[in-house]
N, C-alpha and C positions, 0 to 999 in steps of 0.2 A: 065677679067678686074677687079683690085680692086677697088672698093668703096671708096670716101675719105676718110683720115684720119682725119679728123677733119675741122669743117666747118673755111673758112676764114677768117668770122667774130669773131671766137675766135681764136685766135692764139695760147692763153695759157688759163691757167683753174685752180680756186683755190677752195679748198676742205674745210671742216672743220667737224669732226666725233665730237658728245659731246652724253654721255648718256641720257638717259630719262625712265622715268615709265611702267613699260610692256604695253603694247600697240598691241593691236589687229592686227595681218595681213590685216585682212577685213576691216578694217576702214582705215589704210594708202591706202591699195588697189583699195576698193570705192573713196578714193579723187580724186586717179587718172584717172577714170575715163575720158575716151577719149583721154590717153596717152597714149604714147607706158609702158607695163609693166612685171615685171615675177615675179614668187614665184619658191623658190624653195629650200623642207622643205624632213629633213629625224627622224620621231618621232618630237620631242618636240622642235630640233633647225629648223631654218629658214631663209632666209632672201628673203627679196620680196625689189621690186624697181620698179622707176615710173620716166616717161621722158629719153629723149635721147640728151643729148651737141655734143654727136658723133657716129661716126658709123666705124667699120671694115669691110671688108668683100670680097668676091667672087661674081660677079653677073653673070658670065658663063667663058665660057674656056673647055677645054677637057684637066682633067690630064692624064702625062704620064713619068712617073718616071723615065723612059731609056730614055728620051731626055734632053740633057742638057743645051738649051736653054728653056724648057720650065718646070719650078718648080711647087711644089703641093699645094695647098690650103690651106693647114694645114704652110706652109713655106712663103706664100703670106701674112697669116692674123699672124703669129707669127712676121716678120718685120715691119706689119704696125703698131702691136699694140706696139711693142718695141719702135717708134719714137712716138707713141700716149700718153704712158704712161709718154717719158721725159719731155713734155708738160703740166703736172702737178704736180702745187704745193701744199701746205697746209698742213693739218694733216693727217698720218697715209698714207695706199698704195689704191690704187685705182685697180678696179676689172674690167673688161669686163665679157657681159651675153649676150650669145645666143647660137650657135653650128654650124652644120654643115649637110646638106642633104647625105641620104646615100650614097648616087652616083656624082660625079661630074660635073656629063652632069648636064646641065640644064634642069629646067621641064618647059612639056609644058601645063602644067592641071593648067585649072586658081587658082583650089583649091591651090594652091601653089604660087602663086602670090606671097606673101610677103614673101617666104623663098628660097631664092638662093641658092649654092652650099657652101656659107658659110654667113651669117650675126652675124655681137655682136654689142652688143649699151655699150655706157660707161651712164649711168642713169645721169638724173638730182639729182634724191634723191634715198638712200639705207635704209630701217629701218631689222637692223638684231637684233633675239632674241638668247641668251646665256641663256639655260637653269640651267646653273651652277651658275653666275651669279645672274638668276632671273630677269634680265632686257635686256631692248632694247638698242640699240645705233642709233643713225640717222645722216650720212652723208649725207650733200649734195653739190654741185657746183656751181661755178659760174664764172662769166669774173676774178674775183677778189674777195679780202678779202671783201671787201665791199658790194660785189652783193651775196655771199656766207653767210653772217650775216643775211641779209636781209631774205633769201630765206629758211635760218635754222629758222628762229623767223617764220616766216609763216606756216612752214611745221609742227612747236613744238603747235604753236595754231590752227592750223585745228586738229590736232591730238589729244590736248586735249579736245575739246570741241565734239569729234566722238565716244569716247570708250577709252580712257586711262584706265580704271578701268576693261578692259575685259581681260578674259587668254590666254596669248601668245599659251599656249599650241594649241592641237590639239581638236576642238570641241569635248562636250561631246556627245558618241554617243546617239541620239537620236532614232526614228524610221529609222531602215535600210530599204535602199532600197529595192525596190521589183525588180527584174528584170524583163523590160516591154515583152508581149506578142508578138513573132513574127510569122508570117504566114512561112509556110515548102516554103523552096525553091528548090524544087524539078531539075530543073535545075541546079542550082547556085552549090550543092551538086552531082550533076552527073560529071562537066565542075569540080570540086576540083577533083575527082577519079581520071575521066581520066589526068590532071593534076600530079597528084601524082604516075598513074601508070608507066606512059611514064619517069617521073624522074628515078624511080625505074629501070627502064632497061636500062637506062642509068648510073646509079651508076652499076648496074652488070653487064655492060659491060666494065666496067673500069675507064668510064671519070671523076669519083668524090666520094669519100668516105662518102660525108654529103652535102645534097644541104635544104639549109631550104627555104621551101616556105611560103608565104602570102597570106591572102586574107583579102576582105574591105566589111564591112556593113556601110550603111548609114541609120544615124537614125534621126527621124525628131518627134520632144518632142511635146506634144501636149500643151504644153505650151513653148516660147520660155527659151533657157537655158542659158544665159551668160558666158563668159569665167572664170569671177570670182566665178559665183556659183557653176560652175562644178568642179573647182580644190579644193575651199572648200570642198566639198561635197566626192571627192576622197580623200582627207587628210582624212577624216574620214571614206572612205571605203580603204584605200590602210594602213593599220596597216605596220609596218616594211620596207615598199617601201620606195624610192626616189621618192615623187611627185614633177610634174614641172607645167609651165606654162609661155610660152612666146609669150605674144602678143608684135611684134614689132611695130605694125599697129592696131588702133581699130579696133575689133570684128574680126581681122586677127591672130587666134590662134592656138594655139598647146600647149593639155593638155596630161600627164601622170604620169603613177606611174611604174617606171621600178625596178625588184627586185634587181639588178647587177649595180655594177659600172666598168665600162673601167679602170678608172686610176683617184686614188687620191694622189696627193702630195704635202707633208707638208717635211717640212723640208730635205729635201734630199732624202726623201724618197719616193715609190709609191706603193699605194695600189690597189687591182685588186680584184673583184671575180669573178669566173669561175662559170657561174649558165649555167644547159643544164639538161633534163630530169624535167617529171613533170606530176603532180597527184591531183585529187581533196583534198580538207579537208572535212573531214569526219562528220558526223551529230552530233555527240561527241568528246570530247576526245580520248577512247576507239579507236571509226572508224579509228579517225586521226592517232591514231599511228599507227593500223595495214596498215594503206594502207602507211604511212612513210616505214615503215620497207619492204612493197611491194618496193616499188621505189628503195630504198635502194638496195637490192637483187637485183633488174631488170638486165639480161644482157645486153639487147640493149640499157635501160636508161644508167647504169653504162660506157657502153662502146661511146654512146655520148657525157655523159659528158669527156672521157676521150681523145677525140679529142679537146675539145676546151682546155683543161689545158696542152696539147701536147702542142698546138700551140702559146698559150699566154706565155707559158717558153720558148720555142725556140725564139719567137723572143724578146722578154723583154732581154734573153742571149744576141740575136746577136747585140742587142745596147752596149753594154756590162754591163749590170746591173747585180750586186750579189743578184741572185733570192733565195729566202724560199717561202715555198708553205704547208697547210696541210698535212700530210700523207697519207690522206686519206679523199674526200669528209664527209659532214654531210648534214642533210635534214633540209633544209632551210622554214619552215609554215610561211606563207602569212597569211592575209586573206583571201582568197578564194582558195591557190591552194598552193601545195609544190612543191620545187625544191630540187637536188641536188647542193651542193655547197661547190667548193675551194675557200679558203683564200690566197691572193698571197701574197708577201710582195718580196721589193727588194731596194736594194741601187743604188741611179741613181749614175754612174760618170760623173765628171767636163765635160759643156759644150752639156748635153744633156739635152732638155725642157722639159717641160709638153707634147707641141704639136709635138717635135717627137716623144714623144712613142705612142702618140693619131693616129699619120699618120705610124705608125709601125702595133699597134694593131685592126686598124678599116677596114674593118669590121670582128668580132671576127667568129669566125666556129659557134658562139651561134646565130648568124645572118642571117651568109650566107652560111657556109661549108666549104667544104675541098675538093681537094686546092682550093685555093681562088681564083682565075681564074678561073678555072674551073664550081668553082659553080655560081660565078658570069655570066659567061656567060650562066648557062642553067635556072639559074632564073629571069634574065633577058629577055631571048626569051620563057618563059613561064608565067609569070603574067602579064597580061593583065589592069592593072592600074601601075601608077607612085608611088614608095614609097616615092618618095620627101623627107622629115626627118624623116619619119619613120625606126626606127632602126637606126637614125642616132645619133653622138657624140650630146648630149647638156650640158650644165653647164657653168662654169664659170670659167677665169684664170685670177691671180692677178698679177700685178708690179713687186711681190717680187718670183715670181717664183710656187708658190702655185696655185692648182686649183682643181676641180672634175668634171669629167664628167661620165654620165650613158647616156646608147642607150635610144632612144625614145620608149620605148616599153611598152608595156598596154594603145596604146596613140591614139589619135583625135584629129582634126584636123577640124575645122569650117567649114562651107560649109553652106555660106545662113543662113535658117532658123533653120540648123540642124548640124548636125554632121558626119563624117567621122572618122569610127575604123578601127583599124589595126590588125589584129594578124596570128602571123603565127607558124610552125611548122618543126620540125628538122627531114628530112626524110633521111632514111636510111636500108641498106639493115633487113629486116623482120618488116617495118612499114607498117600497113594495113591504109588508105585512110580511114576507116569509124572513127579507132581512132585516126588520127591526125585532122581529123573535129570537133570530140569533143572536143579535147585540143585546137583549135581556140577556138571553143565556150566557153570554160571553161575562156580564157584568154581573150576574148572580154567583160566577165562578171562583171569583176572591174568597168567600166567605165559605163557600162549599168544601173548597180545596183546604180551609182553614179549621173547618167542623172534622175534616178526615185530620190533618194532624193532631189537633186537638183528641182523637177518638185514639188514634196510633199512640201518642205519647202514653195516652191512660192504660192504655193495652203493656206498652213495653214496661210500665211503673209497676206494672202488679204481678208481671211476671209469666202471665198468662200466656197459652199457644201453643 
């Protein structure tokens, strides 16, 4: 069932974008406070929002694509938002922000409450930074030009009396986190094996080339962590990632830093990277390269990655898009871990969106495997919690055609007093169960190391110690 497209009370909706002086993410962010809101920054550009006039969405349903009374989620929220977007006016194109759960069933884990099979909110206010530029812009809405003035003058004086004079950039790094101390979970690592072994004879028995599995730690900060402090705090531990952050619902959130994006499109065109394979960084330089250049060489890395860039050109083809791709992967250095990685690039033809190539390419073999039935079905009767938007589309798509989205990946998800992570691994015939647990671990690490500065910062604000 979709979600209105916009509430009654507003029928229609007027805009007004005007520049203003760099301006902190965190201080538009903090105003908001007890709004619905997102951030969602790659390097030094950004743009964060705050309130909701509307809403898109999926709140359950079962897709299935060979029925043709019954359409996909990605097709449900691509028409409402097209009769949402004619409904306003003013300056410049208007954007929807939220994504899409990896799976279309509905969940039943309350942890997931506020995120359906698809949600996006149209914001009351947008403050985005152009680092070229050097400044900010701040859109916001309203009934009318009238209420739109009003709510622009409001938004420009909380905003300058909060930190106008702070850098849009990405905090300088201070003390890096420390990744907190956990107790062996002897279990919890037994129930991954056999989990991973049973895949594994399963792929050599024929049913699936690549099935990537998940697993979930739950961590509970000895001091409480806020949604805004954590995605701060991973903008400054996730270097090079897509960080995100969308609470639709206070303290109802989902934070990450995913390496890859699915699908960016600017002007007729759509961008992809193919990231699979993956390796610490190293205590220097030096480390860092030799073990790049391991990964590099790997034949099982090499050849996972070379399923998922199999399958993101066949099917980006079969929409009929004119695909270019690298020749050849390069090693992608994170902060904390490398990947291998394809650049895709391709020309969309007349009359195909954002959100079919998104319901074409989702979920990629970097996710879930190969084929994609296949794996979906043996990773779903093998993990034992709900991914809900984990690994699922999030980002944003505009008016004009334009949008980006990247999987939920290096990501968490609120729970109470604490936290829910996610990370999983690409298994495949000669993958041993002791090292795709490390590569969770290594991948659960981002967020971990991000929950301890977040806890540090809180600690040194109050004075405490």
């Amino acid at each position: 069932m979709a979600r209105p497209v916009l509430p009654q009370t507003r029928p229609r909706l007027y805009q007004i974008r005007r520049d203003l002086t760099a301006v902190s993410p965190a201080a538009f962010l903090a105003a908001a406070h007890g709004k619905p809101r997102g951030f969602w920054a790659s390097g030094r550009r950004w743009v964060a929002h705050a309130g909701a006039v509307a809403e898109v969405g999926v709140d359950g349903g079962r897709e299935d694509a060979g029925s043709p009374d019954r359409r996909s989620r990605f097709a449900v929220v691509q028409d409402h938002s097209a009769r949402l977007f004619a409904k306003i006016g003013g300056e410049g194109g208007a954007r929807l922000f939220g994504g899409f759960a990896f799976s279309a069933r509905p969940c039943g884990d309350p942890v997931w409450s506020s995120f359906p099979p698809a949600r996006f909110q149209l914001p009351e206010a947008e403050l985005e930074h152009d680092p070229r530029a050097g400044q900010c812009s701040l859109l916001v809405r309203g009934a009318d030009r009238k209420e739109a003035e009003k709510s622009w003058g409001r938004w420009a004086d909380t905003l300058s009396r909060s930190g106008a004079a702070e850098s849009p950039g990405p905090p300088r790094r201070g003390r890096p986190g420390v990744r907190p101390a956990r107790k062996a979970r002897a279990a919890e690592r037994a129930a991954w094996s056999r989990m991973v072994w049973r895949t594994l004879h399963r792929i050599q028995a024929g049913e699936a080339e690549k099935v990537v599995l998940a697993r979930t730690l739950d961590v509970t900060p000895t001091r409480p962590v806020p949604p805004l402090d954590l995605v701060l705090a991973l903008w400054q531990e996730g270097h090079g990632s897509h960080v995100f952050l969308f609470e639709p619902a206070p303290a109802e959130a989902l934070v990450g830093a995913a390496p890859e994006t699915i699908a960016t499109v600017v002007n007729g065109v759509v961008r992809a990277t193919a990231v699979a394979g993956s390796v610490r960084v190293g205590a220097d330089s030096v480390e860092t390269a030799k073990l790049a250049r391991r990964l590099f060489n790997s034949d099982k890395d090499r050849a996972e990655h070379d399923l998922v860039v199999r399958d993101m050109l066949a099917r980006l083809s079969g929409l009929g898009c004119t695909v270019e791709r690298d020749v050849e992967p390069h090693v992608l250095t994170l902060a904390r871990i490398q990947h291998l990685e394809t650049k895709i690039a391709a020309g969309i033809p007349e009359g195909v969106t954002l959100l079919d190539i998104l319901a074409s390419l989702h979920p990629t073999p970097a996710v879930c495997g190969m084929p994609r039935n296949a794996a979906l079905s043996i990773l779903t009767g093998s993990e034992v919690f709900d991914r809900g938007w984990y690994a699922g589309p999030v980002g944003w798509m505009g008016s004009d055609g334009k949008g980006m989205f990247v999987p939920a990946l290096r990501s968490a998800v609120s729970r109470g007093a604490g936290w829910r992570l996610f990370a999983g691994a690409g298994i495949l015939p000669g993958s041993d169960p002791s090292l795709e647990w490390e590569e969770t671990e290594l991948k659960f690490d981002s967020v971990l190391r991000a929950i301890a500065r977040a806890e540090f910062s809180a600690h040194a604000a109050t004075g405490s110690g």
